[in-house]
C-alpha positions, -999 to +999 in steps of 0.1 A: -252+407-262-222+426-242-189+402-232-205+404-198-237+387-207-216+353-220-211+326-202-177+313-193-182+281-210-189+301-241-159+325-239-137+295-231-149+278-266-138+310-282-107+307-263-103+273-273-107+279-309-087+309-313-118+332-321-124+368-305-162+374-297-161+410-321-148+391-346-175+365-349-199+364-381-184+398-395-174+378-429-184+346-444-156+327-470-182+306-478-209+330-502-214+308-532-244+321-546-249+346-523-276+322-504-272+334-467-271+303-436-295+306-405-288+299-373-326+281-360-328+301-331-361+282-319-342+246-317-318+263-288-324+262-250-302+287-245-291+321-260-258+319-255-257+286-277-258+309-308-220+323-299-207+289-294-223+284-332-211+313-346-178+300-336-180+268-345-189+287-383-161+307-380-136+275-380-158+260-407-151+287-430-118+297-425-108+265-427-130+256-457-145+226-436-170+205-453-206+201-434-199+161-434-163+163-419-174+193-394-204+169-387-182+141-380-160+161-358-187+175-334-200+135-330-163+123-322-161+151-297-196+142-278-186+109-275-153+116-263-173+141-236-194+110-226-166+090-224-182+066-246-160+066-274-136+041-269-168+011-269-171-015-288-206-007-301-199+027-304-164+020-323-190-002-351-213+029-352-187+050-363-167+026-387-193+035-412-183+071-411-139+065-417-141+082-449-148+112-432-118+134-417-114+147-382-109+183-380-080+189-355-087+225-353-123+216-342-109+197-315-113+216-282-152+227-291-168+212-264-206+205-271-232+221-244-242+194-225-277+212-219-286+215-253-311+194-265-296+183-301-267+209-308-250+187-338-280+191-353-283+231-350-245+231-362-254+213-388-286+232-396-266+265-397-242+248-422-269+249-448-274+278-469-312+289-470-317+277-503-305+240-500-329+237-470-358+254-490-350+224-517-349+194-500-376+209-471-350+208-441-362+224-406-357+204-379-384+207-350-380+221-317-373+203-285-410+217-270-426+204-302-412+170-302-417+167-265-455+178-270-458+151-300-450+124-282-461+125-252-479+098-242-457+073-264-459+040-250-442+015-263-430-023-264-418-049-283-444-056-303-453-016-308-419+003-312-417+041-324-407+051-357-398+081-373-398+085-410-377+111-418-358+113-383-333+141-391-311+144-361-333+123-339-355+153-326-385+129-318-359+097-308-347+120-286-380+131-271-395+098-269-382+096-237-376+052-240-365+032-215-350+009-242-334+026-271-339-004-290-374+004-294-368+035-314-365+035-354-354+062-373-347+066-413-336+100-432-322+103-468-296+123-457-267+109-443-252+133-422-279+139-408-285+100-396-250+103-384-262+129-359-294+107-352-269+077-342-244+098-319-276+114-305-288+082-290-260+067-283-250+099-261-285+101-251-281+061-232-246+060-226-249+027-204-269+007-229-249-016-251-272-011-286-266-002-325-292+026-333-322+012-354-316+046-377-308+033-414-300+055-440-321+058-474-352+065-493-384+056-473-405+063-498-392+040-524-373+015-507-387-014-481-365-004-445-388-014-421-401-046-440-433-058-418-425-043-387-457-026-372-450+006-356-474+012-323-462+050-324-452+072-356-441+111-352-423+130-379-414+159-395-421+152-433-403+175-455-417+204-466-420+218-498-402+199-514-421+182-545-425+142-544-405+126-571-431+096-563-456+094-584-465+061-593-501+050-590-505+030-562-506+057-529-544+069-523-534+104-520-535+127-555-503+155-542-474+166-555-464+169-519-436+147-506-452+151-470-484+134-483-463+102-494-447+104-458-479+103-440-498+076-463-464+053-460-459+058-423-502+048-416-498+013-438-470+007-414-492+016-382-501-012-359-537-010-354-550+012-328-515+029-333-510+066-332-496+086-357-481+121-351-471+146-380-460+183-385-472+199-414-469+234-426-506+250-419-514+248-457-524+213-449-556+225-435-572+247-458-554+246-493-572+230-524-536+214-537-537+189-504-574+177-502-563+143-510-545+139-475-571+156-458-598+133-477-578+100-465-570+113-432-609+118-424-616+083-440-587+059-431-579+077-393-593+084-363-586+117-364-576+130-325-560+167-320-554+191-344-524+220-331-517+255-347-489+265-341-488+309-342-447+309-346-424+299-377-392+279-385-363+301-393-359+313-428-397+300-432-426+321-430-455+299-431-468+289-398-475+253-389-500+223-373-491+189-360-521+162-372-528+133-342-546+100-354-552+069-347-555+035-365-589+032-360-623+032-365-631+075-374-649+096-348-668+119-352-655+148-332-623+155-325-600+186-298-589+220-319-557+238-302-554+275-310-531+297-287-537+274-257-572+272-263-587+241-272-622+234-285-642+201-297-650+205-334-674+176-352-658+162-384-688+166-405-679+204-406-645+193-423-676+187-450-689+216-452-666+229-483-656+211-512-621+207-505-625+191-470-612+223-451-602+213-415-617+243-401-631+248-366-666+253-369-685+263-340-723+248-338-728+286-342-709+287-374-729+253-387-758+263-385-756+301-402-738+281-430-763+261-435-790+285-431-773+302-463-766+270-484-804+261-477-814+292-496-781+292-521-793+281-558-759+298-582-723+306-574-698+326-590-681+296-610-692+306-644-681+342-638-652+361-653-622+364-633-590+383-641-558+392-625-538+428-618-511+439-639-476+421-629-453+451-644-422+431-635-400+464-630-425+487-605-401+508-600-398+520-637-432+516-648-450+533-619-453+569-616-465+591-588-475+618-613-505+618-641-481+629-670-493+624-708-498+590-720-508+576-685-535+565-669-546+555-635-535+526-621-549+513-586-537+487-560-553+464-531-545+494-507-576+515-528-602+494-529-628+499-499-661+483-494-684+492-529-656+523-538-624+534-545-599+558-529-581+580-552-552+565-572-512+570-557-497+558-592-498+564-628-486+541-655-485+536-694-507+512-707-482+492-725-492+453-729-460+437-744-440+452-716-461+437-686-448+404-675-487+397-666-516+409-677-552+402-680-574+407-715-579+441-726-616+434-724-618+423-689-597+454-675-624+482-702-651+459-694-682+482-690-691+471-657-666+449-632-661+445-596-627+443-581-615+427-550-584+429-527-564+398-528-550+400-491-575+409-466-588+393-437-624+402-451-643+405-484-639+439-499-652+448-535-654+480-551-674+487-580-656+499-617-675+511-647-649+533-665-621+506-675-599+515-650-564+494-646-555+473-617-526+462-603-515+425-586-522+434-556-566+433-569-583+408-590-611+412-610-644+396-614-670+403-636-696+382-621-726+359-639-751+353-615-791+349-630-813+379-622-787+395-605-770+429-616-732+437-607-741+458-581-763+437-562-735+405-564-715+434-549-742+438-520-736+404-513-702+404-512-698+431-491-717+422-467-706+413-433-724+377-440-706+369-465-672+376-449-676+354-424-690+328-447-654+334-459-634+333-433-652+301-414-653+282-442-620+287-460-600+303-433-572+323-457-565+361-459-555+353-496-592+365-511-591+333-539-612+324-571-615+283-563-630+295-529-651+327-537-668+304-561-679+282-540-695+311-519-736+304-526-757+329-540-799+328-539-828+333-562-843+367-558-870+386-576-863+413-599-879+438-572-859+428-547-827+430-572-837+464-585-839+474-546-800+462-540-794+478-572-802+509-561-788+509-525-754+498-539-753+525-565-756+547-534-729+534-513-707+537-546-714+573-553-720+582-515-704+558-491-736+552-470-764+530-464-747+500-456-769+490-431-798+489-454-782+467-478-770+441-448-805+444-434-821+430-465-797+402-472-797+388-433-835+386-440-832+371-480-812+339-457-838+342-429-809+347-399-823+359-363-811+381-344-787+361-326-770+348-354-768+389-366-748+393-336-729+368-334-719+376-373-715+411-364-691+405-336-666+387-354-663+411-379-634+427-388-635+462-388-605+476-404-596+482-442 
């Protein structure tokens, strides 16, 4: 962005605080541990906000401001800007906070008025990457919060709570008539002194102390019996629970789990409860638990994927709606504006409860193939690529003596691989991972990539050496030879079986073993056999082999098409 692209307001804060605009970010004092800050560029209206930022920074560092006095300083200046700091109310909010010192040279910053919380993106920034990835700080975005609560209506008897409030995103986007019906809690103080100035900024002419109290939610009693007729939060992510005891319903070492089984026992009934979660929540084996008590204790509503990301987080996310009441069975899908009704019982259709969208389409296929499944792949042999820990030394792009092939995810194609681009000495002790010697020279093993938005095997009988990047699997299915589990595999029925029922581009063990596998004769194995070793040694007949295993599940011609056209074609 040129000088001519910033607003006036903007240059006058640089003005203000003695900073020149080519000057801003070039250097941080502030590098302890080299862990970098972010400014969350997806919690700003505005572009230009991210100058004022950097500038605010800029003071902080040279300066050697603390987050909590820099903090303060912004909330003293808002109120002073909404000419509210002089009240009495206001004067008793901020009495808790006189340990902390005003920071003169942070006195003309003057906060953008058309921001939706920018205390809390100053404060955000303050945080180096790797404090936030600890205690699972990212505070949600104005549209999100606004989206999650719409439709909050509350009284006296039903107020609205957030859990772990932050800086008041959802308080703020409640949109209450009376701010006295909003609760709040957050374990970090700073942070609940933004919450407070927030709302106290946000209803300037209402005489109230924020109901936003400061402590552990999880362990301590803040709300006591109050019954909440509207719960939205945030829960942190990734961050491990240090709650354990015995008495939640929910088996995870995930704090946000805790959060949400707290927050329901404080629901009113028939109350709704709104909660961000990082996608993982849907589909990974670690968090059945919540996903088992969610389908059993809720009415579950809406479930949102969300295609974007948090700064300095790259897993994508989904807000959960429920309600305290008795469960339904069907609830609305959102997927890039699209929304779909989905039946709960095909949360059911995998072991771990996978809130996947299943189509009636999708249903019926699946069940078409578990009908005719009798084995699976759990009593196979599984195995994991080399970790070298140093690629860079220990790969080489020549066959020199002493090495061997070694081949990575990128090689493997359906039944076959590509030639290898690295070479590498077969040198055990100086691997920081490796897999038995006897699964890598087995005589006969398949191996698979591990990211891939479809199934793709390729068959190995000479020993060969693997990287990370494939897994192995020397499979145990009865009357079935290598090659013909490898059909199976490979085929375009068996993707989508993946894909539909387990939803990840992570190719993993837990869920290719629940993947179900029929009874065939030995004619019909000897057949698959054969076309298999063909594809390996030729690349063809594909068809053939697809042909035969659509007609082993009995699938029509319309389900064949409808498998077929979802299928990814790439490798």
């Amino acid at each position: 962005m040129n000088e001519t692209e910033i607003s006036a307001a903007t240059v006058r804060n640089w003005q203000r605080l003695g900073t020149a605009p080519e000057s801003r970010l070039t250097s941080r004092a502030n590098k302890k541990r080299s862990l970098k800050r972010i400014i969350p560029s997806e919690y700003l209206r505005h572009r230009e906000t991210e100058n004022i930022l950097q500038g605010f920074l800029l003071i902080a560092d040279k300066y050697h401001v603390s987050a909590e006095n820099a903090v303060y300083s912004l909330c003293v200046n808002f109120l002073r800007q909404k000419g509210i700091f002089h009240l009495p109310h206001v004067k008793r909010v901020m009495a808790e906070y006189q340990n902390f010192s005003y920071i003169d040279e942070l006195r003309e910053l003057v906060i953008p008025e058309n921001e939706f919380d920018f205390i809390g993106a100053a404060y955000q920034s303050m945080l180096c990457e790797g404090k936030k990835n600890t205690i699972g700080s990212y505070y949600t975005p104005e549209k999100i919060a606004a989206d999650m609560t719409q439709g909050a209506f509350l009284s006296e008897s039903k107020p609205f709570l957030d859990p772990c409030c932050g800086s008041g995103a959802f308080l703020l986007a409640a949109k209450a008539d009376d701010p006295r019906l909003l609760y709040g809690s957050d374990i970090d103080p700073i942070a609940v002194m933004i919450a407070k100035t927030n709302l106290l900024c946000r209803y300037p002419h209402i005489e109230f102390i924020p109901n936003i109290f400061c402590g552990d939610y999880l362990s301590e009693d803040i709300f006591h019996d109050i019954r909440f007729g509207f719960i939205a939060a945030n829960p942190p992510w990734g961050a491990a629970s240090v709650h354990k005891d015995s008495h939640g319903e929910i088996a995870s070492g995930e704090s946000f789990s805790r959060f949400f089984e707290k927050a329901f026992s404080q629901l009113a009934d028939d109350g709704k409860i709104r909660f961000l979660f990082p996608e993982s929540i849907l589909n990974v084996r670690t968090h059945k638990g919540i996903r088992d008590f969610i389908l059993n204790n809720c009415r579950l509503e809406q479930i949102t994927r969300y295609d974007g990301s948090f700064s300095g987080v790259v897993t994508g996310f989904a807000d959960i709606r429920a309600e305290k009441s008795i469960p339904h069975d069907s609830l609305i899908y959102v997927r890039g504006g699209e929304k779909r009704e989905v039946h709960t019982a095909a949360f059911r259709e995998t072991r771990n409860l996978n809130f996947m969208p299943l189509s009636p389409m999708d249903i019926r296929i699946i069940h078409k193939v578990k009908k005719a499944g009798r084995y699976d792949l759990s009593s196979s042999v599984w195995g994991l690529g080399i970790v070298t820990g140093d690629n860079k030394g220990k790969l080489l792009s020549e066959h020199l003596p002493g090495t061997e092939p070694v081949f990575t995810g990128r090689e493997i194609f359906p039944y076959r691989l590509s030639s290898p681009a690295h070479f590498i000495r077969y040198d055990r002790a100086s691997f920081q991972q490796a897999a038995r010697d006897e699964i890598y020279r087995a005589s006969e093993k398949l191996v698979y990539r591990f990211i891939s938005d479809r199934l793709i095997f390729a068959y190995d009988d000479s020993g060969r050496l693997f990287l990370n990047s494939a897994n192995i699997l020397i499979p145990k299915i009865p009357d079935m030879s290598v090659k013909t589990v490898m059909a199976f595999l490979d085929s375009p029925l068996y993707s989508f079986l993946y894909r539909r029922l387990f939803g990840e581009i992570k190719i993993l063990r837990g869920n290719l073993s629940e993947l179900p596998f029929p009874c065939i004769s030995p004619e019909l194995d000897k057949e698959l056999t054969a076309l298999a070793d063909n594809a390996v040694k030729n690349g063809c007949g594909y068809e053939d082999i697809n042909r035969i295993i659509y007609d082993i599940f009995g699938l029509d011609d319309e389900e064949i098409r409808y498998i077929e056209n979802n299928e990814p074609h790439s490798f």
